[in-house]
Every structure is written in structure tokens, then in C-alpha cells.
C-alpha positions in Angstrom: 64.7 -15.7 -9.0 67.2 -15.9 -6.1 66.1 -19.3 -4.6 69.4 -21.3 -4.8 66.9 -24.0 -6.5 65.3 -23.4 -9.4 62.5 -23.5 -9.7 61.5 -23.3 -6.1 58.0 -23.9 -4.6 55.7 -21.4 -4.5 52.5 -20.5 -2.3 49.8 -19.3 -4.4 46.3 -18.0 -3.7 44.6 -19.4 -0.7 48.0 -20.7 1.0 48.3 -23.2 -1.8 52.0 -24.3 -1.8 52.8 -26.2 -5.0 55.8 -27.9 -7.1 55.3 -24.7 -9.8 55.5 -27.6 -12.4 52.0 -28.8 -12.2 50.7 -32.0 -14.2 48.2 -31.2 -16.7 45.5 -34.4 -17.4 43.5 -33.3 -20.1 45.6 -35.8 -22.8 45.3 -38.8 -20.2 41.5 -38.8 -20.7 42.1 -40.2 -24.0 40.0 -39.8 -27.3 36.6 -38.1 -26.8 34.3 -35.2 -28.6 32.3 -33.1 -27.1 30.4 -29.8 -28.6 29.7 -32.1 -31.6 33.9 -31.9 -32.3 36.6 -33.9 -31.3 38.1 -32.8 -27.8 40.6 -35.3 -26.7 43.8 -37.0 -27.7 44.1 -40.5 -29.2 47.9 -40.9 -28.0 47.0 -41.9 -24.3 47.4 -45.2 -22.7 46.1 -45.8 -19.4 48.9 -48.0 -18.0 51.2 -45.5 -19.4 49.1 -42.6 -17.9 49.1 -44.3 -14.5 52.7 -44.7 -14.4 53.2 -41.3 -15.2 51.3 -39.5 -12.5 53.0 -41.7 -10.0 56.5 -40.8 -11.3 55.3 -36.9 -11.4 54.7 -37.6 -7.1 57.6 -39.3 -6.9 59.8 -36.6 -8.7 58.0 -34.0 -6.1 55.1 -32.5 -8.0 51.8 -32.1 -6.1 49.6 -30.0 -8.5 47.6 -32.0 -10.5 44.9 -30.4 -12.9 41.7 -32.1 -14.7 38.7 -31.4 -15.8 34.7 -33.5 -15.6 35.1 -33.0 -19.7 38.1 -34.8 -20.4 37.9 -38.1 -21.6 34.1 -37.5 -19.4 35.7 -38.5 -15.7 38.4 -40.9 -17.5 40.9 -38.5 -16.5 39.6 -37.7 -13.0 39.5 -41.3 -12.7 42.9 -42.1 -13.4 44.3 -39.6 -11.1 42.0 -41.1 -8.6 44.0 -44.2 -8.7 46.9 -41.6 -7.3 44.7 -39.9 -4.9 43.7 -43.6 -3.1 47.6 -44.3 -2.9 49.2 -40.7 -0.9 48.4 -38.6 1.3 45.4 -36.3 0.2 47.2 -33.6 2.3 50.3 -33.6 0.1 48.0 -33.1 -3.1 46.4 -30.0 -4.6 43.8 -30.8 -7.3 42.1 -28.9 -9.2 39.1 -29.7 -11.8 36.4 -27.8 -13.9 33.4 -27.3 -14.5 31.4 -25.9 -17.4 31.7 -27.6 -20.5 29.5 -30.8 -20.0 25.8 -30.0 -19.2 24.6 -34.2 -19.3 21.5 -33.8 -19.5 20.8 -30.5 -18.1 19.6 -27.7 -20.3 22.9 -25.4 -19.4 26.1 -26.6 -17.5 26.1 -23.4 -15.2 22.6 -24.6 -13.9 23.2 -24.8 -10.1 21.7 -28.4 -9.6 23.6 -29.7 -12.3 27.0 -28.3 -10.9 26.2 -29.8 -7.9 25.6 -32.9 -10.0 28.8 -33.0 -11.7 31.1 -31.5 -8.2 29.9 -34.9 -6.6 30.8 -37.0 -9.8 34.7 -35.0 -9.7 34.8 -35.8 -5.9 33.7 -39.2 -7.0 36.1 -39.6 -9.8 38.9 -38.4 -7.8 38.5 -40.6 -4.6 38.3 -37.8 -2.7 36.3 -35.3 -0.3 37.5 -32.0 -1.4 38.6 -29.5 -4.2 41.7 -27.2 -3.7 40.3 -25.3 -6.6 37.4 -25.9 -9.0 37.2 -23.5 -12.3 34.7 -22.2 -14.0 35.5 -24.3 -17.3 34.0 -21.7 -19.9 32.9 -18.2 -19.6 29.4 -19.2 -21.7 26.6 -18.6 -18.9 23.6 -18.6 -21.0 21.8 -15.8 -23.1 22.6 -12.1 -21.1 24.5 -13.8 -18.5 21.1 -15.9 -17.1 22.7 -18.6 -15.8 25.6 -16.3 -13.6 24.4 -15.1 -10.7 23.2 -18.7 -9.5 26.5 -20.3 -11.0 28.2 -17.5 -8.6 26.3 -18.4 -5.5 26.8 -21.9 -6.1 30.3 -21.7 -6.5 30.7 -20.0 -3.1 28.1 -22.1 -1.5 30.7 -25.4 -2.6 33.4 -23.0 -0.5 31.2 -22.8 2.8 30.7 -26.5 3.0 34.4 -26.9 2.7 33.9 -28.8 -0.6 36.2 -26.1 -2.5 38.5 -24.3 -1.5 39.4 -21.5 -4.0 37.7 -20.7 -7.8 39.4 -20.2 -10.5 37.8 -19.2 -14.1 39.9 -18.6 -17.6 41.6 -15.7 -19.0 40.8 -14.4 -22.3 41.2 -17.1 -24.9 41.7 -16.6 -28.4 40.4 -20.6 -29.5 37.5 -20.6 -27.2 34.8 -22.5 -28.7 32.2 -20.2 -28.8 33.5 -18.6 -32.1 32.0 -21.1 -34.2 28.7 -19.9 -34.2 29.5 -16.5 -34.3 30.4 -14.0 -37.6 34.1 -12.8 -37.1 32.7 -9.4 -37.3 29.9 -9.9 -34.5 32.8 -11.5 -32.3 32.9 -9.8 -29.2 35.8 -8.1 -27.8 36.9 -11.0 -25.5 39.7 -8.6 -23.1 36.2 -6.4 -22.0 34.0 -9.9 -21.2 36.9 -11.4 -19.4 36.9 -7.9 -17.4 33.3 -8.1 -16.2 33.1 -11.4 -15.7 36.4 -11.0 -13.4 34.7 -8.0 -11.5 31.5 -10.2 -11.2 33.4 -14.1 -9.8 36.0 -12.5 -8.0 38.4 -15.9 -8.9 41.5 -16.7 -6.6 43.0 -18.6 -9.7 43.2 -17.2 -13.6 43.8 -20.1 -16.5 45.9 -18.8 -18.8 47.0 -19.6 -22.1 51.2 -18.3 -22.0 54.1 -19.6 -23.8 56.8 -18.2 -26.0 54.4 -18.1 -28.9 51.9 -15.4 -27.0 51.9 -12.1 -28.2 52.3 -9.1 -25.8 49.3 -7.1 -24.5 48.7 -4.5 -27.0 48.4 -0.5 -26.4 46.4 -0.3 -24.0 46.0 -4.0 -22.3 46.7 -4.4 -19.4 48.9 -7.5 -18.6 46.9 -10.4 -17.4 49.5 -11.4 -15.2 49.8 -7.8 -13.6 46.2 -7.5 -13.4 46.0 -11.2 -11.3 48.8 -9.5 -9.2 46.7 -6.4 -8.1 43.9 -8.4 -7.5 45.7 -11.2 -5.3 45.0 -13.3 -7.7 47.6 -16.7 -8.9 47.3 -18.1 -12.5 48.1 -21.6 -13.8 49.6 -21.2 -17.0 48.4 -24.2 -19.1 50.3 -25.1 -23.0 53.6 -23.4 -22.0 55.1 -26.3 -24.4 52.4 -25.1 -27.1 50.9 -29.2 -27.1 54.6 -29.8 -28.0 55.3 -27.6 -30.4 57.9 -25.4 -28.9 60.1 -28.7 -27.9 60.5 -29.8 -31.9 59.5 -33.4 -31.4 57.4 -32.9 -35.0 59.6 -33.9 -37.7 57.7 -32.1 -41.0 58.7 -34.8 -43.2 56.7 -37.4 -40.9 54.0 -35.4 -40.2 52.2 -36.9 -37.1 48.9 -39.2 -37.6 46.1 -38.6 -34.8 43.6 -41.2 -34.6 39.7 -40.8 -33.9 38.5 -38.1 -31.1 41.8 -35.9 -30.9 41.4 -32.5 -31.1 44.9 -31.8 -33.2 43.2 -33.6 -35.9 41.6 -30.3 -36.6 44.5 -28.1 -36.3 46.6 -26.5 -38.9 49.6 -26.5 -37.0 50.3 -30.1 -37.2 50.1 -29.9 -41.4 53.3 -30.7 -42.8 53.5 -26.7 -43.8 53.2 -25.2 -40.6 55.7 -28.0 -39.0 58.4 -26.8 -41.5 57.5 -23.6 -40.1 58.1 -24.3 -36.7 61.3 -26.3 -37.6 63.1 -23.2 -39.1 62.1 -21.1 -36.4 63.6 -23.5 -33.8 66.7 -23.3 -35.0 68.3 -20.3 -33.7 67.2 -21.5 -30.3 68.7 -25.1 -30.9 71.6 -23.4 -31.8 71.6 -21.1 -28.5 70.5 -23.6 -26.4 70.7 -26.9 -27.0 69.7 -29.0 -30.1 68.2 -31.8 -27.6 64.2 -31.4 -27.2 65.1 -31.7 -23.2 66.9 -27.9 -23.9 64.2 -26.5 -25.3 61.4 -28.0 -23.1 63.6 -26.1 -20.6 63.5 -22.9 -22.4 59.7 -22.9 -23.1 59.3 -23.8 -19.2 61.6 -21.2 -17.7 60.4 -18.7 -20.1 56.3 -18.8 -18.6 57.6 -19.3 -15.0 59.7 -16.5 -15.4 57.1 -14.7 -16.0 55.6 -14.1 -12.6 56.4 -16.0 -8.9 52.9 -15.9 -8.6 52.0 -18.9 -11.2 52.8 -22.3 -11.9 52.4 -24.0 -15.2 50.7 -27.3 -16.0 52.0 -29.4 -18.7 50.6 -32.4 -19.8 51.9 -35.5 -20.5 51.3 -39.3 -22.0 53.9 -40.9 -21.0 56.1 -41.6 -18.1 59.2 -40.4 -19.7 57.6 -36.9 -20.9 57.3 -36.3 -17.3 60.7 -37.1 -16.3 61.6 -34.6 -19.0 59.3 -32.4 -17.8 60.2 -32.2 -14.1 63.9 -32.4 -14.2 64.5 -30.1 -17.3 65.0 -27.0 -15.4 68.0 -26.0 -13.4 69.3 -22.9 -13.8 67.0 -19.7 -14.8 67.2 -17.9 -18.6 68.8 -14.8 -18.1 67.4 -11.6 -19.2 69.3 -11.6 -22.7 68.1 -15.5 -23.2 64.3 -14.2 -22.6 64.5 -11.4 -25.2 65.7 -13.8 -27.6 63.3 -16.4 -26.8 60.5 -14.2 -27.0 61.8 -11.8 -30.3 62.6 -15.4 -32.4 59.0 -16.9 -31.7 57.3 -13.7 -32.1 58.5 -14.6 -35.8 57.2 -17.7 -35.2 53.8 -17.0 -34.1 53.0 -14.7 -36.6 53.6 -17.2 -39.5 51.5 -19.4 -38.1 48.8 -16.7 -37.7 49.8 -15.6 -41.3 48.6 -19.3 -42.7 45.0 -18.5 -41.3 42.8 -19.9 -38.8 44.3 -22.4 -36.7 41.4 -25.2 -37.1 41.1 -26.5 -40.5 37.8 -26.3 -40.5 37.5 -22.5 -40.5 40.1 -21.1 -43.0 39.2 -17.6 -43.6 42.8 -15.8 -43.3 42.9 -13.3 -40.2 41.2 -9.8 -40.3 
């Protein structure tokens, strides 16, 4: 971290050169459910959301990350707005793939990607992809679906209608443990391995903020294993969905309306937010009491972690991104990231302590 500015663009896989704050749209697409559970966020506005992606471009960031599942091409669409007013050259957008079949009998089918690429190029006023993901590593019973969903991925590349693929790292909320026994769970590090091997991704989503725990004996680091393998991750909830900036006062819990996913979550309980609150305070007290110093610690500590990511934080409203963007200035040294990470390492495992993060499921941890 010797660029006189901080932080400094970076060029990622497949020449991508990007603000290394990217602008996360999942909460624009508003309230929705999907997977029979609620998926979105009731806290968007779309004049709001409108007027913050243009104040992201005009504050310099250019990476701009969706998905056909959020709000179900509400988010795309909104973005589209952005895409019809700048240069498309000056963009890099990315979307996903994976967790919306319509009415296809798998999402992974290679028809029905093709179905739902056009609707994203659609949505997003555009002819072009600078990276589609793989949304959700689920590709039918023994991997059935795979092979094609491979093929049609690199077929998307040849006709120049995707650049680079990305998939997701190992994720410890992904859906698919709802219908499974925690006991006949499988060990996610080894299937994000061979699926890895198998795609071959230019781009890793990964799941990194103060709150993550370290690899264990024997893990190897995600971000050095995307490193060896010339491989660039976008590190998504490095704010923890606003956690890790204390905007959550526990005595006025926050209410979440119809179709948003932290209506589910533990975290948010009055409980867990008093947690959160204590923990925060040695870092207020370092830092800054302001929640623009600690959106800059939780920020500089993922981007820290490697030159070869950028993070993408989300946003609904214009201000947030202001916050967001202009946060940063000088780096955390090496003292302030061993602090950061040894006081929410306290932090995270209280919260695990509690139990399952979704109300809905809360067996305590093995």
C-alpha cells in the first residue's frame, strides 16, 4: 500500500481496472422472496436508489454488481437507467446467474441461462457482461446440470457476451442447508475445491470482513488460493449489512417490513445488537466514535487484505454512498489490523455463541 492515494485503482482478472470500492445492488431491488423465504430488503426507494448510483459515478466508482434474483430484474433495471446515461466503456458490471430457474426445471439448464443472460443484457441496457457469476454452487443431483452449465458459460465468452466468470467462495449461510441434517452437511471448503478445479472462474465472491474467522489448520486462504490461480475476488458484506458501522441502536431495535431477508436474522434482535454495541467500543474509542470512522475501518481492513480484490458495498441511499466512497484516506497500519481483527474475533464468536444466525433454525452450533 504505497500508492500516494488510497485506495488506488486496481486491474483485476481479465484487465478489469476498477474503483476497488464497487457498488453492491442487491438492497436496491427492493422487497422480494425467493426459495419460498424472503430475499430482499424493504428499506429501498427507487428515486433514492437512482440518485445513489449516479452519485457512486460521479464520486469515481465504476464497478457495479447485481444479480437476475434481486428484486427479479428490479435491480438490473435500475442500474440500467445508469448504463443508458455514460459511457458503457467506463463501466464494469457484473450480474449472476443461478438462483431463479422461471419456469425451467433447474436454473443451470443451458437454455434457460441463455434465457435469463438476454433478460440481464435486457435489464441492464446493454450488449455485454464484464463478468457473469455462477450465483449458487447447487447444479442438480451428482452435479447433472455442470458440464452443460460450464460449456454454456464459455460459449457466452466466445460470442463476446461475457467476458470473465466468476462463481462463489465457500459460504457458511448458503441456502442449501435448510433441507439438509447438520450432520449430513457436506464439508463446503472440499465442494468449493472441485467445483473451482471443474469452472476454472476468473472472479471468486467472497464473504470477508472483520467478523470472518481465519482459515483453520489446514485451510488454505481463499485469497491466497485466488492468487496462485490468477484469480481476483470481489469481497461482498465487508460492512457486515451494517453491522460493523454501529448505526443499530439496541434500544430501538430496527423494524423490516414484508420481503427483507434481515427479518429472519438473529443479529438484528435487540440481544445480539447490544452485543455488537459493546464490542464496538474499543474501536470507537481507537478510531473514531463517528459511524464514518468505522465504515473506514471495516473497508480498509478487507481491502487490505489483498491488491487483488475490490469490495462491493451496498447501499440505499445517496448519502450511504457518499459515506462509502469518501471514508477512506489513509490505510490501517499493521497494529490497527491486529486490533481490528483480535476485538471482532470476540465479536463474532458471541454472535455464533447465540446460535444459528436465522431465527428460524435455532439449534446452537455443533
Amino acid at each position: 500500500m504505497t500508492d500516494e492515494r488510497f485506495p488506488a485503482p486496481r486491474t483485476l482478472a481479465g484487465g478489469l481496472t476498477v474503483h476497488p470500492i464497487g457498488v453492491g445492488c442487491w438492497a436496491i431491488g427492493g422487497p422480494d422472496h425467493n426459495l419460498g423465504l424472503p430475499m430482499g430488503w424493504s428499506t429501498a426507494n427507487d428515486a433514492a436508489s437512482r440518485a445513489g448510483l449516479e452519485t457512486a459515478y460521479t464520486l469515481g466508482a465504476n464497478l457495479f454488481d447485481t444479480a437476475d434474483v434481486y428484486g427479479h430484474g428490479h435491480s438490473e433495471r435500475l442500474l440500467g437507467h445508469l448504463v443508458a446515461q455514460v459511457d458503457r466503456d467506463s463501466l464494469v458490471l457484473s450480474s449472476k446467474v443461478g438462483y431463479f430457474a422461471g419456469t425451467a426445471a433447474h436454473a443451470y439448464l443451458p437454455a434457460a441461462m441463455r434465457r435469463q443472460l438476454e433478460t440481464s443484457l435486457e435489464n441492464l441496457r446493454t450488449d455485454r457482461l464484464d463478468i457473469y457469476f455462477f450465483h449458487n454452487n447447487e447444479f442438480g443431483p451428482d452435479d447433472r446440470h455442470l458440464d452443460g452449465a460450464i460449456e454454456q458459460m464459455r460459449d457466452f465468452q466466445r460470442q463476446g457476451l461475457v467476458r470473465c466468470v466468476g462463481m462463489r467462495g465457500p459460504h457458511r449461510y448458503a441456502p442449501h442447508r435448510l433441507a439438509q441434517p447438520r450432520s449430513a452437511r457436506p464439508d463446503k471448503r472440499a465442494r468449493f475445491r472441485a467445483l473451482f478445479d471443474r469452472v476454472r472462474p476468473d472472479y471468486l465472491a467472497v464473504r470477508h470482513n472483520p467478523l470472518t474467522p481465519p482459515p483453520t489448520a489446514g485451510q488454505q486462504d481463499i485469497f491466497t488460493l485466488a492468487a496462485e490461480h490468477h484469480t481476483s475476488i470481489l469481497i461482498n458484506k465487508p460492512l457486515g449489512q451494517g453491522l460493523l458501522t454501529g448505526k443499530y441502536d439496541p434500544r430501538r431495535p430496527p423494524r423490516f417490513g414484508d420481503g427483507d431477508h434481515r427479518q429472519r436474522k438473529r443479529w438484528y434482535t435487540p440481544d445480539a445488537l447490544a452485543l455488537v454495541e459493546r464490542r464496538l467500543a474499543p474501536l470507537r474509542e481507537r478510531f473514531g466514535p463517528s459511524t464514518r470512522d468505522l465504515v473506514r475501518v471495516a473497508l480498509a481492513y478487507s481491502l487490505q487484505r489483498s491488491d487483488n480484490a475490490a469490495v462491493l458495498v451496498g447501499f440505499t441511499t445517496p448519502d450511504q454512498i457518499r459515506e462509502n466512497l469518501t471514508a477512506l484516506d489513509t490505510p490501517l497500519s499493521a497494529d490497527d489490523l491486529t486490533f481490528v481483527r483480535a476485538t471482532l474475533s470476540d465479536l463474532q464468536q458471541d454472535l455464533d455463541a447465540g446460535g444459528e444466525v436465522f431465527l428460524d433454525e435455532t439449534a446452537p452450533p455443533a
